[in-house]
N, CA, C and O atoms as CSV, one atom per row, in Angstrom:
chain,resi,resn,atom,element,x,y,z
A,1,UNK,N,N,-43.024,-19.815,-77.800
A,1,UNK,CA,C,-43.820,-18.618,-77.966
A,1,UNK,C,C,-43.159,-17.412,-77.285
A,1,UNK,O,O,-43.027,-16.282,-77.755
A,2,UNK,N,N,-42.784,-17.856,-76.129
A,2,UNK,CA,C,-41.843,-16.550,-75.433
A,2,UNK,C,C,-40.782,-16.194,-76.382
A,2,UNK,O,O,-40.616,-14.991,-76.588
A,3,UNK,N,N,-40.341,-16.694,-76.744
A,3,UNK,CA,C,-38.615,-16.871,-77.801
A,3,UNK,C,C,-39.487,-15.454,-78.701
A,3,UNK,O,O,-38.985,-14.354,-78.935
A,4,UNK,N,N,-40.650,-15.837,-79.009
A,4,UNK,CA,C,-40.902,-14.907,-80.305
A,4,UNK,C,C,-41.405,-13.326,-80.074
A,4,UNK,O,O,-41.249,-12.300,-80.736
A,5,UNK,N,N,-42.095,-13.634,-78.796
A,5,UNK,CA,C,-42.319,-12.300,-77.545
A,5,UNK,C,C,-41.021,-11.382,-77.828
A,5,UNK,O,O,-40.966,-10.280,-78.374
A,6,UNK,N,N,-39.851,-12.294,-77.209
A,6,UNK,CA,C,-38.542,-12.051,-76.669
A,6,UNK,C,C,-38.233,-11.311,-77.897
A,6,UNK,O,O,-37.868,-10.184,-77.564
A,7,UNK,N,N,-38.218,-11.464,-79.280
A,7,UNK,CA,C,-37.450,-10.891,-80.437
A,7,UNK,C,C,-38.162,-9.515,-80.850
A,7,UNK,O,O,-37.671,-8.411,-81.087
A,8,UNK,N,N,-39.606,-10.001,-80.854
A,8,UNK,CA,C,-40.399,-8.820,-81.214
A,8,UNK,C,C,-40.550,-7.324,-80.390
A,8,UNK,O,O,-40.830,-6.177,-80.737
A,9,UNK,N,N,-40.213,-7.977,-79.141
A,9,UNK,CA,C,-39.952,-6.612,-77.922
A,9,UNK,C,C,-38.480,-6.122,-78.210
A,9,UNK,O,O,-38.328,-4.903,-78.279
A,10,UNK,N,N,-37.385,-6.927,-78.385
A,10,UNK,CA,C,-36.064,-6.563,-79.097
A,10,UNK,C,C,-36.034,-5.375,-80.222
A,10,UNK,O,O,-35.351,-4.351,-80.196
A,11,UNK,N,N,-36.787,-5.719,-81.026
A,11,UNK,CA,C,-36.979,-5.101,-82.163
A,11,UNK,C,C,-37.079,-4.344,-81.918
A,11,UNK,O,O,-36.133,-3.593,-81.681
A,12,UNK,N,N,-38.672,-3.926,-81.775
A,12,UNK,CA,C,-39.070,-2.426,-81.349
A,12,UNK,C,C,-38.329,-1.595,-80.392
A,12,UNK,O,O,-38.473,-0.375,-80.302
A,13,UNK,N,N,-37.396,-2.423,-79.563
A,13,UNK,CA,C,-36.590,-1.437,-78.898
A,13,UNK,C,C,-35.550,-0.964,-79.729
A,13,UNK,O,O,-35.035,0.125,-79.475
A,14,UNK,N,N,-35.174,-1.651,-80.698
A,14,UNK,CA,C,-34.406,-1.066,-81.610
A,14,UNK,C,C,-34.796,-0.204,-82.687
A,14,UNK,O,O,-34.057,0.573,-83.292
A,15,UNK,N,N,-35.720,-0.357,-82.830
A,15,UNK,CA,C,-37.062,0.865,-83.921
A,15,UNK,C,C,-36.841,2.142,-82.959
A,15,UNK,O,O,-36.523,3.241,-83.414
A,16,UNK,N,N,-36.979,1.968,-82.006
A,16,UNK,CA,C,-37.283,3.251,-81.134
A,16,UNK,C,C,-35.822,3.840,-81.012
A,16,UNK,O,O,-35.608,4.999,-81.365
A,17,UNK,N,N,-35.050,3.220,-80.625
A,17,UNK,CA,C,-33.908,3.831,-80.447
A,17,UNK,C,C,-33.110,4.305,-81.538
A,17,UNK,O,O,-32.076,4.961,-81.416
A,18,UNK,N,N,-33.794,3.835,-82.918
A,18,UNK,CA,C,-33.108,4.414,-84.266
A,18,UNK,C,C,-33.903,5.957,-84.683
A,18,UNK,O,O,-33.584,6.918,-85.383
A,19,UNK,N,N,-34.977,5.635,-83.925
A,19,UNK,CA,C,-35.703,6.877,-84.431
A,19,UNK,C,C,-35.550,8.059,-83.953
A,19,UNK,O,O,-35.643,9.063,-84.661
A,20,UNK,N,N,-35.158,8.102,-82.008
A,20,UNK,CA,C,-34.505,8.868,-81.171
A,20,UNK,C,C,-33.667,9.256,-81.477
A,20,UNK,O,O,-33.515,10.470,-81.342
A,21,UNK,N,N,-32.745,8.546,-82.002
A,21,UNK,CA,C,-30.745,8.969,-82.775
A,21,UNK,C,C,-31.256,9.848,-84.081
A,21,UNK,O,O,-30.777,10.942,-84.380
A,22,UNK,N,N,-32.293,9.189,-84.791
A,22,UNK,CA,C,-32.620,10.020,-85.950
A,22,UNK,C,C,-33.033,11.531,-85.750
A,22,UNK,O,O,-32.553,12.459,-86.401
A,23,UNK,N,N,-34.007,11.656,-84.741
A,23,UNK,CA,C,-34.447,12.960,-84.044
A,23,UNK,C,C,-33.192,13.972,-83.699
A,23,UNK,O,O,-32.945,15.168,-83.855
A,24,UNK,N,N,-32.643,12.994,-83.229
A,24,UNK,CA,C,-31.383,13.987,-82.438
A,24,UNK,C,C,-30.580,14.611,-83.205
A,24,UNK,O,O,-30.223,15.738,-82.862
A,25,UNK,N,N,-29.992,13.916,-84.696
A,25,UNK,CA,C,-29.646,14.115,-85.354
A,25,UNK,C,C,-29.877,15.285,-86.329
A,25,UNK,O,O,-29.024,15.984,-86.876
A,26,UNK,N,N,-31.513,15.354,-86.445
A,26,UNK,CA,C,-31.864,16.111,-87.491
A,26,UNK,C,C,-32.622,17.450,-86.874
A,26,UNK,O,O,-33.671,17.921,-87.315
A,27,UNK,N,N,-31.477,18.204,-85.201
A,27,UNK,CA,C,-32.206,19.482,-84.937
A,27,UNK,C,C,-32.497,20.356,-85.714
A,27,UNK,O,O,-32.073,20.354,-86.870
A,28,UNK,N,N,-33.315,21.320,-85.213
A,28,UNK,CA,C,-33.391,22.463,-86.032
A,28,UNK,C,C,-32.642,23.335,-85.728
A,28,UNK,O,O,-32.253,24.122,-86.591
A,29,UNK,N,N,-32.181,23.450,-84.263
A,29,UNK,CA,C,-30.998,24.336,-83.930
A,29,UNK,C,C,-29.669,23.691,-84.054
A,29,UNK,O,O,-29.539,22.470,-84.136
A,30,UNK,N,N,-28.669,24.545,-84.067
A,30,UNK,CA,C,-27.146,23.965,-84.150
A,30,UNK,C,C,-26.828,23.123,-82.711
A,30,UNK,O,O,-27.651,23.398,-81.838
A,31,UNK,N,N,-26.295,22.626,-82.502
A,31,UNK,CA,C,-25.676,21.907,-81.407
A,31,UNK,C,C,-24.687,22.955,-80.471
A,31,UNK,O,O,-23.684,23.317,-81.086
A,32,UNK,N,N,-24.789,23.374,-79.390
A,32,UNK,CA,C,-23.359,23.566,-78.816
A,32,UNK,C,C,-23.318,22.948,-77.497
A,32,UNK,O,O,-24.310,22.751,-76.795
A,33,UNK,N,N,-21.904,22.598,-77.145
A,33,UNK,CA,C,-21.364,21.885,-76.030
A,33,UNK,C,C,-20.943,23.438,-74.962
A,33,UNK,O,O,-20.716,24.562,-75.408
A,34,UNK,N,N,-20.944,22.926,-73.195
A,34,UNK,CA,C,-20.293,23.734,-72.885
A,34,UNK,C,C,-19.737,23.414,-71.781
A,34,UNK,O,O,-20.528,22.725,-71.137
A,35,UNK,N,N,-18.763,23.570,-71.234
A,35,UNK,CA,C,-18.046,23.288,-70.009
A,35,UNK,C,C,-17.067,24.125,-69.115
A,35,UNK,O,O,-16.558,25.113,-69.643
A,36,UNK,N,N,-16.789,23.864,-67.966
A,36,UNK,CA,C,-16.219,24.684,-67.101
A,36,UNK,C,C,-14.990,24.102,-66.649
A,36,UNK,O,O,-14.826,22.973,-66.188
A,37,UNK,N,N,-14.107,25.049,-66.844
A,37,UNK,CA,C,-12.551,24.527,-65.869
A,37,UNK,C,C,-12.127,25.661,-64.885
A,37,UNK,O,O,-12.613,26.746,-65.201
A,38,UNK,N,N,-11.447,25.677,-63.922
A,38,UNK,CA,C,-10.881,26.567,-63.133
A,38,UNK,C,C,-9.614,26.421,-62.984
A,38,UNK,O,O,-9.013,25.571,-63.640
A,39,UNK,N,N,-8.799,27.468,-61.825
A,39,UNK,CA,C,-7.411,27.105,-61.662
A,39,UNK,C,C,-7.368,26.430,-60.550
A,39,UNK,O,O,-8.452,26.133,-60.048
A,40,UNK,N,N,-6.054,25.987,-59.835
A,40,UNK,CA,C,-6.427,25.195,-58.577
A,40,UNK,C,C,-6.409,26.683,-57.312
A,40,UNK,O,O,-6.597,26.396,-56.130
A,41,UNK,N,N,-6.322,27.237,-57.457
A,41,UNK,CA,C,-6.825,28.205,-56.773
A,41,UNK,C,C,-7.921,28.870,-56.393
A,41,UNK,O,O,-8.189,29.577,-55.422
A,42,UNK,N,N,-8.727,28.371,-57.702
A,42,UNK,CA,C,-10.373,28.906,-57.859
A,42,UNK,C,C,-10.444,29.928,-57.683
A,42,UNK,O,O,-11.503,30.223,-57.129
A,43,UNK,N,N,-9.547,31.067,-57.962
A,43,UNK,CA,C,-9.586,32.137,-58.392
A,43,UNK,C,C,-10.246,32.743,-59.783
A,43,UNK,O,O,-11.197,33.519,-59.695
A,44,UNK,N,N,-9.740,32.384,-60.996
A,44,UNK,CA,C,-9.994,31.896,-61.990
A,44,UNK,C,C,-10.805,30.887,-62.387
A,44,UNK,O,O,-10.418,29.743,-62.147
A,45,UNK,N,N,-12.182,31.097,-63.121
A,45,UNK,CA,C,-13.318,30.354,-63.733
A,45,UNK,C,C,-13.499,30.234,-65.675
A,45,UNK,O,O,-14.122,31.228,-66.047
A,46,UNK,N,N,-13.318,29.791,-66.255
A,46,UNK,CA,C,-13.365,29.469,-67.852
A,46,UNK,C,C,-14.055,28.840,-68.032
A,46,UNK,O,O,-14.008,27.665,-67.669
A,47,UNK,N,N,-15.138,29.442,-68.774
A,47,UNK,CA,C,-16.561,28.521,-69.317
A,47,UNK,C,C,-16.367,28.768,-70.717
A,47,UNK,O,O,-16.257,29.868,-71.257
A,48,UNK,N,N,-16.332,27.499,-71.311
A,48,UNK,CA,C,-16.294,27.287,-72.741
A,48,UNK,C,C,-17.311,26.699,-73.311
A,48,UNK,O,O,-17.706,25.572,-73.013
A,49,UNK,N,N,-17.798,27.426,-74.167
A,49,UNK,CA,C,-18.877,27.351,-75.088
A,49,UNK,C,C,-18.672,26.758,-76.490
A,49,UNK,O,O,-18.616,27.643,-77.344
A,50,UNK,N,N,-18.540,25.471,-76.982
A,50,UNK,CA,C,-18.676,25.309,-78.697
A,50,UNK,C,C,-20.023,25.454,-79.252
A,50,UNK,O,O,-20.930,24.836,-78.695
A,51,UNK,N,N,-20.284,26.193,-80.281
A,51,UNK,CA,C,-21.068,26.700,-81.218
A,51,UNK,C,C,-21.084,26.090,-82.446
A,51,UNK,O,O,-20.620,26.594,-83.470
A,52,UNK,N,N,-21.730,24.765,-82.346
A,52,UNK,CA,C,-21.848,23.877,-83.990
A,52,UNK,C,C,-21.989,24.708,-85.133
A,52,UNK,O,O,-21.286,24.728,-86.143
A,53,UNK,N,N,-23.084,25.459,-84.820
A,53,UNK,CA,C,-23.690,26.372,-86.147
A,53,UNK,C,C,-22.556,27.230,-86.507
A,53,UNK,O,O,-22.201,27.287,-87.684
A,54,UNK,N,N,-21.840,28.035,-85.414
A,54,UNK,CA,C,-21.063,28.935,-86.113
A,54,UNK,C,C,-19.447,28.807,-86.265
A,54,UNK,O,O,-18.606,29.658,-86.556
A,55,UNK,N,N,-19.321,27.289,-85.928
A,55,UNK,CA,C,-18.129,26.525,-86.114
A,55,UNK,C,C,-17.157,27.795,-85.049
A,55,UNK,O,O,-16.280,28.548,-85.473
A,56,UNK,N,N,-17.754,27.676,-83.373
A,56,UNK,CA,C,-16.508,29.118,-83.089
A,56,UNK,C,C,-17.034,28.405,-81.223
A,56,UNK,O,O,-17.997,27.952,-80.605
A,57,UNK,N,N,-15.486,28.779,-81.064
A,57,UNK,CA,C,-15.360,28.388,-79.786
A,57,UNK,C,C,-15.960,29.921,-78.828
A,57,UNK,O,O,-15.763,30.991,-79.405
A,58,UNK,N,N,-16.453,29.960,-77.840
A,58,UNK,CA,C,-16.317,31.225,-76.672
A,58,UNK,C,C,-16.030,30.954,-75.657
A,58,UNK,O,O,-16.541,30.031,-75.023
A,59,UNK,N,N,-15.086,31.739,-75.232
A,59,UNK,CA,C,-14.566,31.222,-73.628
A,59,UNK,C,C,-14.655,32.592,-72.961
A,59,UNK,O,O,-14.448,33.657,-73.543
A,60,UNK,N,N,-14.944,32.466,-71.837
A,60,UNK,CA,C,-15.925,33.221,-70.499
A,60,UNK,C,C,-14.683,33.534,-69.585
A,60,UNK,O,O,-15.106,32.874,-68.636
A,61,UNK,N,N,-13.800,33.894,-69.246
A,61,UNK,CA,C,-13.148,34.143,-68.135
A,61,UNK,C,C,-13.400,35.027,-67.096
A,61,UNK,O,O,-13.243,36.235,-67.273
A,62,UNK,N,N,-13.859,34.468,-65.783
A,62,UNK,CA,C,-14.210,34.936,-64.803
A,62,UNK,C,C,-13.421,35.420,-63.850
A,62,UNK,O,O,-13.178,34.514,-63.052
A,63,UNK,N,N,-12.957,36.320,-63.582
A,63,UNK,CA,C,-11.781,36.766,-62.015
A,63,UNK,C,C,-12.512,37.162,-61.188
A,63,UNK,O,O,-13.196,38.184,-61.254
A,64,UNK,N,N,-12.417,35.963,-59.818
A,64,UNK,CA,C,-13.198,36.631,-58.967
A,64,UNK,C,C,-12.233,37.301,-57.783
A,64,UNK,O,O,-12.816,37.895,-56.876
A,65,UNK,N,N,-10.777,37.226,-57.760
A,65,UNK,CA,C,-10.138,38.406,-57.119
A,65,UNK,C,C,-10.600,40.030,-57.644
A,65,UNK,O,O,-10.868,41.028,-56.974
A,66,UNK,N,N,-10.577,39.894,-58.576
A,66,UNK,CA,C,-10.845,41.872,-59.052
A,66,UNK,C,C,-11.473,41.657,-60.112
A,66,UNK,O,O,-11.333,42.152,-61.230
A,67,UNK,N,N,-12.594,40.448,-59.499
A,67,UNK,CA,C,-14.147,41.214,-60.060
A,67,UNK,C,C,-14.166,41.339,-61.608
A,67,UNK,O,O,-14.218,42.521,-61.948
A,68,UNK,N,N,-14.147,40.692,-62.371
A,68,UNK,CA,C,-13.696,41.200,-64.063
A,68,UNK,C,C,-14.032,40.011,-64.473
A,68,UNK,O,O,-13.933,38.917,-63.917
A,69,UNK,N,N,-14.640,40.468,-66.003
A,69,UNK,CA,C,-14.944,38.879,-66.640
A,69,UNK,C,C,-14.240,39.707,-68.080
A,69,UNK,O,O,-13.973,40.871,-68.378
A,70,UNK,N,N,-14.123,38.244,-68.788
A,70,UNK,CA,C,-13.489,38.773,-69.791
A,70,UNK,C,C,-13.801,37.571,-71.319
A,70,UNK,O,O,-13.772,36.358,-71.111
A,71,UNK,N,N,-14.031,38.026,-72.507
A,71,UNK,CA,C,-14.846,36.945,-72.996
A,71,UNK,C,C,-13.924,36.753,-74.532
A,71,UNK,O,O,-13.008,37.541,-74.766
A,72,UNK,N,N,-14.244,35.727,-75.440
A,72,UNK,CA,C,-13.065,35.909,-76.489
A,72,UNK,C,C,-13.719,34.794,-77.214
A,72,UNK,O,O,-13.930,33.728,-76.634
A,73,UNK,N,N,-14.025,34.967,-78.354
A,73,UNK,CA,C,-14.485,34.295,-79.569
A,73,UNK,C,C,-13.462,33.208,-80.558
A,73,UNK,O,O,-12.855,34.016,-81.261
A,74,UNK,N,N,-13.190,32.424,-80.780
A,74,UNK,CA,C,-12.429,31.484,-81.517
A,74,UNK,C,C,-12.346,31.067,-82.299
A,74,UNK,O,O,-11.847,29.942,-82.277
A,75,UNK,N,N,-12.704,31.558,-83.383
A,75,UNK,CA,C,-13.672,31.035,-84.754
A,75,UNK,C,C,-12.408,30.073,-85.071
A,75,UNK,O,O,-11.224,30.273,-84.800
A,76,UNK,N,N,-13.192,28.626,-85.927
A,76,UNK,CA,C,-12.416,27.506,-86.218
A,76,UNK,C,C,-12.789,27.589,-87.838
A,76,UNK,O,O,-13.920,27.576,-88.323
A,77,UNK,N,N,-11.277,27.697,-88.665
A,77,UNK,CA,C,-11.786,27.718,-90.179
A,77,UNK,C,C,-10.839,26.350,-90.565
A,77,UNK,O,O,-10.852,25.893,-91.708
């Protein structure tokens, strides 16, 4: 009887977790990723932005010696 417990709780964990992937899958907004690199100086900060929807990279460059940011669009065709 446990054996059959054991499969039926299996299951539904797998129902659930197809339906979560399904959700995730089907946003209404575009997806974007974003991340940060620096130099080894840490002078220099680059935050990169991908933009699913508009298929385009943005990267953020930060100088924090003289204060200046500076920004630049990447479109991917």
């Amino acid at each position: 009887m446990w054996k059959i417990i054991a499969i039926l709780q299996l299951l539904l964990l797998i129902v659930v977790c197809v339906y979560w992937a399904g959700t995730e899958t089907q946003a209404d907004e575009p997806l974007s990723r974003q991340f940060v690199t620096q130099n080894e100086e840490g002078n220099l900060l680059y935050i990169w932005i991908y933009d699913a929807g508009s298929k385009e990279w943005n990267v953020s460059r930060l100088n924090f010696d003289e204060g200046t940011l500076a920004e630049i669009g990447i479109p991917l065709k």
